[in-house]
C-alpha positions in Angstrom: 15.2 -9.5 -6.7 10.8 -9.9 -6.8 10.5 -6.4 -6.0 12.3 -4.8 -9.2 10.1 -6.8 -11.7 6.9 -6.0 -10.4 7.8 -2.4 -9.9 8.6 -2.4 -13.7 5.3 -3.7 -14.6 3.8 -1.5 -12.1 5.2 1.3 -13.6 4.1 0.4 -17.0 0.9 2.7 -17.8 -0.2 0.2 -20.8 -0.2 -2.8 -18.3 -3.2 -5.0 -18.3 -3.3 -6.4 -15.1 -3.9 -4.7 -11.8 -0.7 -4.4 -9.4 -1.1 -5.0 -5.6 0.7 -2.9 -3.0 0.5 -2.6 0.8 0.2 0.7 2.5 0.9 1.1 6.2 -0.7 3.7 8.5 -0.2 4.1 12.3 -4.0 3.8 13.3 -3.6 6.6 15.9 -2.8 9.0 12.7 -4.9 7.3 10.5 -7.0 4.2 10.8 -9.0 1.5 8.5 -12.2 2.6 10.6 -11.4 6.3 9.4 -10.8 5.0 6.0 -14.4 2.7 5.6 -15.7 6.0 7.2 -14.4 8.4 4.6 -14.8 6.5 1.6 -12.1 7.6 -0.6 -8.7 9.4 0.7 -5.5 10.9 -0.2 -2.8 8.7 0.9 -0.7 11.6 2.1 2.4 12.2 4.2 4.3 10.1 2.5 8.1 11.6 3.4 10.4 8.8 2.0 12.4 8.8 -1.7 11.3 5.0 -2.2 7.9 5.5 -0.9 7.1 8.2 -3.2 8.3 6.1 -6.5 6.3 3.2 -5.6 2.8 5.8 -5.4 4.0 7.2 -8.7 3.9 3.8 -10.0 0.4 3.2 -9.1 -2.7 2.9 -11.5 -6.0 3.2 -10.8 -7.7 0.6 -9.9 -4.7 -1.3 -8.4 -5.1 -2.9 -5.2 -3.7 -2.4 -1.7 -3.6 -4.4 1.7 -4.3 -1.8 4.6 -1.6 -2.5 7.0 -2.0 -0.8 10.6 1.9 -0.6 11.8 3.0 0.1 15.7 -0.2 -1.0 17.0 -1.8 -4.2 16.0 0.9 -4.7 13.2 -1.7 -6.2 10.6 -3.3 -6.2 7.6 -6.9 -4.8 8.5 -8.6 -4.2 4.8 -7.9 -3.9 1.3 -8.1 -0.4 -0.4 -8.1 0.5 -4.7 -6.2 3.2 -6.3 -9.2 5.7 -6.7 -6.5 9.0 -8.4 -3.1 8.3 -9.6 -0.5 10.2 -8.4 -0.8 14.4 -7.7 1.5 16.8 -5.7 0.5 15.8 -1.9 -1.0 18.9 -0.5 0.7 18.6 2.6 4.2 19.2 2.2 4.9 22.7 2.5 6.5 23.8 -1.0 8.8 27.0 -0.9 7.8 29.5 -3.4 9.4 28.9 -7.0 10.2 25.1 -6.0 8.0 22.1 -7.5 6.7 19.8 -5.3 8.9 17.1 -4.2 6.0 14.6 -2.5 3.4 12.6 -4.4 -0.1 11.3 -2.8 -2.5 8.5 -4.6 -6.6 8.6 -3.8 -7.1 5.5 -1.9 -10.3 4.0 -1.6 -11.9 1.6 0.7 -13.1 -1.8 -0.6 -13.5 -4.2 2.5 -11.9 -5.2 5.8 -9.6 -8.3 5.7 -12.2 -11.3 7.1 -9.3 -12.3 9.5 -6.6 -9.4 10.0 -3.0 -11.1 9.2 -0.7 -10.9 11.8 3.1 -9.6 11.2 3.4 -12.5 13.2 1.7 -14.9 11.0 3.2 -13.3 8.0 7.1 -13.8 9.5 6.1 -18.0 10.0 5.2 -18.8 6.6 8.3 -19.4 4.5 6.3 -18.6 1.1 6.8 -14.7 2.8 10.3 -14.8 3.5 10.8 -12.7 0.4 8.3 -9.7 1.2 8.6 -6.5 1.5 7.0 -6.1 4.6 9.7 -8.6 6.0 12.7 -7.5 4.4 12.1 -3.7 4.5 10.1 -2.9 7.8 10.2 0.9 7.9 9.2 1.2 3.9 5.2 2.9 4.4 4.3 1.7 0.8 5.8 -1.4 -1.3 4.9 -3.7 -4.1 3.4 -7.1 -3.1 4.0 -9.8 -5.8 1.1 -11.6 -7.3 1.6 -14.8 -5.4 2.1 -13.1 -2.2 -0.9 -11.1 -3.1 -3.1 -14.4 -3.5 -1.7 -16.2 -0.5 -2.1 -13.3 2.0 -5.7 -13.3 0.6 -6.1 -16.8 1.7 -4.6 -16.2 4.9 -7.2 -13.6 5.7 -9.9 -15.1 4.2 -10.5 -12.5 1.7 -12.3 -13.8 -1.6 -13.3 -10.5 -3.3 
């Protein structure tokens, strides 16, 4: 399965190379405008088993394609791992539990030239594999190098 070997080097802390991710956020919650605005932010909220393994497997200065889901369904920008993983501050912890929930510090590096389409990601067979495809609800998911440099192209993103 692509996934399980780049999750493995993603969750490697002696890797070398950066790993790339996308993030999803409804931009009536939370959108790349508020993002650009705010610089750096925790990725928070995050309420799914999955989810939460993937953030835990994040380094800094990995990379991440900004994905606004329900409205627009796109990739908008392209955000870096500012903090590794910490206890979200969000999730309401009972006293003498240990936080469950995990949150990254994302931060903004630039908007996607062209915004890529779920649309346009679903008609190019070299995607049929993704994450984004074959796991809709998933909020955060590895993105495979090569899917990494061809959704680049696609949104003319050269940075």
């Amino acid at each position: 399965m692509p996934a399980a070997p780049a999750l493995a080097e993603a969750a490697s802390p002696a890797r070398e190379a950066p790993a790339y991710w996308l993030v999803k956020s409804e931009p009536d919650a939370f959108s790349w405008q508020q993002q650009v605005a705010n610089g750096t932010e925790p990725w928070t909220g995050v309420r799914n088993a999955q989810a939460a393994s993937f953030l835990r497997a994040m380094r800094k200065g990995d990379l991440a394609f900004f994905y606004h889901s329900n409205v627009g369904k796109e990739i908008v920008g392209i955000v870096s791992v500012a903090r590794e993983a910490y206890p979200d501050p969000t999730e309401a912890v009972p006293e003498g539990r240990a936080p469950r929930w995990v949150c990254t510090d994302m931060r903004a590096v630039g908007p996607m030239p062209r915004p890529v389409t779920l649309a346009a990601i679903k008609a190019e067979p070299a995607l049929a594999g993704i994450g984004l495809i074959r796991q809709s609800r998933l909020s955060v998911m590895p993105v495979a190098p090569e899917h990494w440099a061809l959704l680049c192209r696609m949104g003319g993103w050269e940075g």
